[in-house]
C-alpha positions in Angstrom: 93.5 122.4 132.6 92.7 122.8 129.1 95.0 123.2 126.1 94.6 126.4 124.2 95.2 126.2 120.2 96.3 129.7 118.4 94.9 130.0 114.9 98.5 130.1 113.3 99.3 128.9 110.2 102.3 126.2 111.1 102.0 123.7 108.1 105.0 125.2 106.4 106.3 121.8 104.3 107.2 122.5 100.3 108.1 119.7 98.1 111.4 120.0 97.0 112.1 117.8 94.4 111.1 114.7 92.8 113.0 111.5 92.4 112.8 108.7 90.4 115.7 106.4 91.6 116.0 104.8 94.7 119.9 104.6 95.1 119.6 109.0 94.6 116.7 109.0 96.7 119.2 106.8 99.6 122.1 109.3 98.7 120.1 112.4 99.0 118.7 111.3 102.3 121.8 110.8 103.9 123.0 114.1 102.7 119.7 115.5 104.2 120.5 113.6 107.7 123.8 114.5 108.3 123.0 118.2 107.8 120.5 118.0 109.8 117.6 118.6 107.6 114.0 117.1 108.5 112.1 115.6 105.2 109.4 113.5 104.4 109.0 111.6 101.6 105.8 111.4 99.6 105.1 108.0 97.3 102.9 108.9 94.0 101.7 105.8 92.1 101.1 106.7 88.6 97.7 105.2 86.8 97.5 102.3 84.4 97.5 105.0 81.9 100.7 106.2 82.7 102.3 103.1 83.2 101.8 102.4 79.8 103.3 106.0 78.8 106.1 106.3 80.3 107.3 102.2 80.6 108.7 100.5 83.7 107.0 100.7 87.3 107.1 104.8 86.5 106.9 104.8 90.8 108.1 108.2 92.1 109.0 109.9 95.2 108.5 113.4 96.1 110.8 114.7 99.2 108.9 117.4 101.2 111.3 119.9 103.5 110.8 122.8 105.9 110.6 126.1 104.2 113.5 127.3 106.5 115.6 124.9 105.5 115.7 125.7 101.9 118.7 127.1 101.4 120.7 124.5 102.9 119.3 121.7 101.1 119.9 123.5 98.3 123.6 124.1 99.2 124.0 120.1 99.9 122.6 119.2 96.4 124.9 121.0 95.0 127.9 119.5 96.7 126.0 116.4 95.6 126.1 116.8 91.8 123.2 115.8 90.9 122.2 115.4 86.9 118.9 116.4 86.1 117.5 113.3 85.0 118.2 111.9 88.3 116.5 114.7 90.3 114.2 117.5 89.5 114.2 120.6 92.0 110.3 122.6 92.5 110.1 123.9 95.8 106.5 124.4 95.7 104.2 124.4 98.3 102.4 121.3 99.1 99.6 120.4 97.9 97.6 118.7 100.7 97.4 119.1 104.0 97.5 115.9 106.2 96.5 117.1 109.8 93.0 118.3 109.6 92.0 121.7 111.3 90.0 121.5 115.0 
């Protein structure tokens, strides 16, 4: 028996937001988990260059969520409080595609 693939578009991940501290990162992932919302988290490691720019490591994480779950992650950062500086919201569509197409 062989396995028939459709043509559908399922690759429906947007980044949500962007943080920069690892205790908000740990905070906002157990929020995530216990409202049972699926993420991956994406590591971006500036250049030398902006290293020197912005100080520090300057390491960054990028959570990626289910478009359908948007609104509720949105309703649990809220009851978070969040500041701005400590996490920045974009809900953009990512970037990259990590399975490749057959």
């Amino acid at each position: 028996m062989e396995i028939d693939f459709s043509n559908i578009k399922v690759h429906n991940e947007i980044e949500y937001c962007i943080i920069k501290k690892d205790s908000i990162k740990k905070a906002i992932e157990r929020a995530f988990l216990s409202n049972r919302i699926s993420y991956c988290e994406i590591w971006n490691e500036p250049s030398i260059w902006q290293r020197i720019l912005m100080g520090s490591s300057g390491d960054f994480c990028t959570l990626c969520i289910n478009s359908q779950q948007v609104d509720t992650a949105d309703q649990v950062m809220v009851s978070l409080d969040l500041s701005k500086d400590d996490v920045q919201i974009v809900k953009r569509n990512v970037s990259k595609t990590y399975f490749a197409e057959v």
